[in-house]
C-alpha positions, -999 to 999 in steps of 0.1 A, spaced: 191 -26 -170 190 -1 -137 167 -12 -112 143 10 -91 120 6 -64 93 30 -47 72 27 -16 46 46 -2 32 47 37 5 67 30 -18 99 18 -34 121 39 -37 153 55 0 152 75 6 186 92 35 205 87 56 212 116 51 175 130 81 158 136 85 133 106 121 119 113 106 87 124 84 80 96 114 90 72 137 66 92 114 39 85 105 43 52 144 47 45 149 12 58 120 -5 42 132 11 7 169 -4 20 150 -39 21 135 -40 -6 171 -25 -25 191 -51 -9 173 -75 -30 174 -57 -59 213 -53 -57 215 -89 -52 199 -95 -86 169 -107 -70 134 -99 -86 110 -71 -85 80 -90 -68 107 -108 -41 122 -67 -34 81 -51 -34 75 -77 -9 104 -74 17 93 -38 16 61 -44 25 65 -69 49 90 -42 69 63 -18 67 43 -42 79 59 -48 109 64 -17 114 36 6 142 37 39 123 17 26 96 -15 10 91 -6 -23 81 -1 -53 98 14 -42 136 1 -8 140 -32 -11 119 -63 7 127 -99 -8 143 -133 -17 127 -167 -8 143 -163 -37 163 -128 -28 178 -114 -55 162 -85 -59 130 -95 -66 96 -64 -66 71 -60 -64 32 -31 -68 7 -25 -79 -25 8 -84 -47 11 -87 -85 37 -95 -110 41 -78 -140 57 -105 -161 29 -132 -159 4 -112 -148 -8 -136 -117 -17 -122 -87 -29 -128 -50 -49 -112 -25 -60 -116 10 -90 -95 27 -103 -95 64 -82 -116 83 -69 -114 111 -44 -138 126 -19 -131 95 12 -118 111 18 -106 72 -7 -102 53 14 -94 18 31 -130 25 -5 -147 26 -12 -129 -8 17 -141 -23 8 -175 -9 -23 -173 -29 -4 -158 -62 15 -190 -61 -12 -217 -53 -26 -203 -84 -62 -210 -78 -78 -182 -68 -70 -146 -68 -82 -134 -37 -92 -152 -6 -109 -140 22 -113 -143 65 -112 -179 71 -102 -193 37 -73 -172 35 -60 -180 73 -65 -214 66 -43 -210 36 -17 -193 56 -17 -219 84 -7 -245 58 16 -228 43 32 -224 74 33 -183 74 35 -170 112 2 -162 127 -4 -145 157 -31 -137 179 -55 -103 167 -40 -84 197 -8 -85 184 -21 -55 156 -33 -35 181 -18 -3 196 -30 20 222 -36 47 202 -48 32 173 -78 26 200 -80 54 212 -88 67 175 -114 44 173 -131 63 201 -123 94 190 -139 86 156 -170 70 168 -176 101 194 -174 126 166 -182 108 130 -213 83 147 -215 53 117 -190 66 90 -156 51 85 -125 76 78 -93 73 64 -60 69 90 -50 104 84 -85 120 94 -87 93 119 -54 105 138 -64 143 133 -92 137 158 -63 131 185 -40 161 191 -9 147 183 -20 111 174 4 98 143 -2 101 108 2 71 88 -17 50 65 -21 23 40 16 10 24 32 -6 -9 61 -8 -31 65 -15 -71 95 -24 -80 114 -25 -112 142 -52 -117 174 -55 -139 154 -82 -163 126 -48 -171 103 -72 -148 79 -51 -127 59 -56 -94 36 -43 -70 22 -52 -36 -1 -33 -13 -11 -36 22 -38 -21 45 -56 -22 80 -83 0 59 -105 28 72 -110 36 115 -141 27 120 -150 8 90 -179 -19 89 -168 -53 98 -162 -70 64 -156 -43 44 -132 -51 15 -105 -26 6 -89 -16 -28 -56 -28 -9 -67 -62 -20 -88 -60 -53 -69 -60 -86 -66 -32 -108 -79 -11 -80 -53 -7 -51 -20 -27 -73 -14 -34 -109 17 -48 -123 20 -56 -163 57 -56 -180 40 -37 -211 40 -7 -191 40 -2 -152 36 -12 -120 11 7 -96 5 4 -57 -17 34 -42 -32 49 -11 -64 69 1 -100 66 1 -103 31 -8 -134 31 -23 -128 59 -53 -99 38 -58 -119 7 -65 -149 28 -85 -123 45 -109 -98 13 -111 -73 37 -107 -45 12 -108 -54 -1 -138 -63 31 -153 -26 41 -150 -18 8 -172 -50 17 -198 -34 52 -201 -3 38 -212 -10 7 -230 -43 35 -250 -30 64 -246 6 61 -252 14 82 -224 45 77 -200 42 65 -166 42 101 -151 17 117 -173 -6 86 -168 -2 85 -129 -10 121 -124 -42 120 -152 -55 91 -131 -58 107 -103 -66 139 -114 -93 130 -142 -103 100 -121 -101 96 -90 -104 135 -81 -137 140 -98 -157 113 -79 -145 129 -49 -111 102 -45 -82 118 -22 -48 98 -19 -18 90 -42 -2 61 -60 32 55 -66 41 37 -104 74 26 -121 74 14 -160 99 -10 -170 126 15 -176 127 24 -143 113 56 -146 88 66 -112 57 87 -109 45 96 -75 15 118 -77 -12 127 -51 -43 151 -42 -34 153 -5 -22 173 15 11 151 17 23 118 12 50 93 27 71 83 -2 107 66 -8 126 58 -37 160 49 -53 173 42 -87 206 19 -93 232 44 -89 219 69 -70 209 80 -34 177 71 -18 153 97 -14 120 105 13 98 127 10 65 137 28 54 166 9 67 183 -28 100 187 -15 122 155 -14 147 154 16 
């Protein structure tokens, strides 16, 4: 079989106009991290995770380096990762000494345990298993505060998503929450997402980033699933999973599925964002409500492609 492999850095309102060669830049070599794996005829959790641990590291997007403040002006970060084949999966909410958080959830995937672990638990997890950790200044960037300020002087107690975040600063970046599914050359599928969550949010808030069948969803029977927006819809319509139920109920393929989720629900309970899915043919659906969305992907035998809004480039 043909591999494939999509990511996503985010949904939101992106203007047009803005210079976006740096975000495509990135998201072309996160895509070429995850493909390297792919063409070495490695597997479709090890590709979704080098991806997402280069977006990770990454300061245009809000994970890991580069991810956005609580209330409290301090880091709280999310991700989860899940393999379609067995079905086990790992998350990790609010920490925040994790120099990569999608590496602690895979951590957790494979202790087997538990399926998500949070704050302390989790870093103590991470410490063992001898992930690097770093101190909580390390996510932080200058602007990324200076959101936070921007936010609380205009929005008082309510949390908002990166992209309406940044629009309070003329000229601040637009990025958000990122993942990757992945589908290998066995028909085995993955996902993993990762998030610094909403500006502003309430200390110990848990994101969909994290939670099963909300923000990732990976089952061999018929797709893998990663999104990004307002966490919260996500979680209340299981969106991720809904993608699967459509399919697996439904019969439908993964890109009438995709776009019925968020269209029939997410959109109606007032959800904005986008997911990106691959079914085990390698076949990829990228829908979204939003104004725009950073996207890559690539099939075996064919270019890579980026695109921030309908048009791919």
């Amino acid at each position: 079989m043909a591999f494939a492999l999509a990511l996503h850095g985010g949904a939101g309102t992106i203007p047009r106009g803005t210079d976006e060669a740096p975000y495509r830049d990135a998201l072309r070599s996160a895509l070429a991290a995850g493909q390297a794996v792919l063409e070495g005829g490695g597997s479709a959790l090890d590709a979704v995770v080098a991806a997402v641990v280069w977006l990770e590291d990454c300061p245009l997007f809000n994970a890991g380096h580069g991810a956005v403040f609580a209330s409290d002006e301090r880091h709280e970060l999310d991700a989860a990762v899940m393999e379609g084949r067995s079905l086990l999966a790992g998350g990790v909410t609010c920490v925040r000494t994790i120099r990569n958080p999608i590496l602690a959830a895979l951590e957790v995937m494979r202790d087997g345990r538990s399926v998500i672990l949070a704050a302390d638990g989790a870093e103590r997890m991470a410490r063992e298993r001898g992930l690097a950790m770093v101190d909580p200044s390390y996510f932080s960037t200058p602007h990324r505060l200076a959101q936070l300020y921007a936010v609380q002087a205009i929005a008082a107690g309510r949390a908002v998503v990166d992209h309406d975040a940044a629009a309070a600063i003329e000229g601040s970046d637009r990025s958000g929450t990122v993942g990757a599914v992945a589908c290998d050359r066995h028909g085995s599928l993955a996902a993993a997402t990762s998030t610094g969550g909403l500006t502003n949010k309430l200390p110990g808030r848990v994101s969909d980033s994290s939670i099963v069948g909300a923000g990732v969803y990976a089952n061999d029977a018929t797709c893998a699933v990663s999104t990004t927006g307002t966490g919260e819809m996500f979680i209340r319509g299981c969106v991720a999973h809904d993608v699967h139920a459509r399919m697996a109920y439904r019969a439908l393929d993964v890109e009438r599925a995709a776009g019925d989720s968020i269209h029939e629900s997410l959109q109606p309970i007032g959800g904005r964002g986008g997911l990106v899915a691959v079914d085990a043919r390698g076949r990829i659906a990228m829908p979204f409500n939003s104004t725009g969305m950073y996207r890559a992907w690539v099939r075996e035998g064919e270019a890579p492609r980026v695109a921030v809004f309908d048009v791919a480039m």
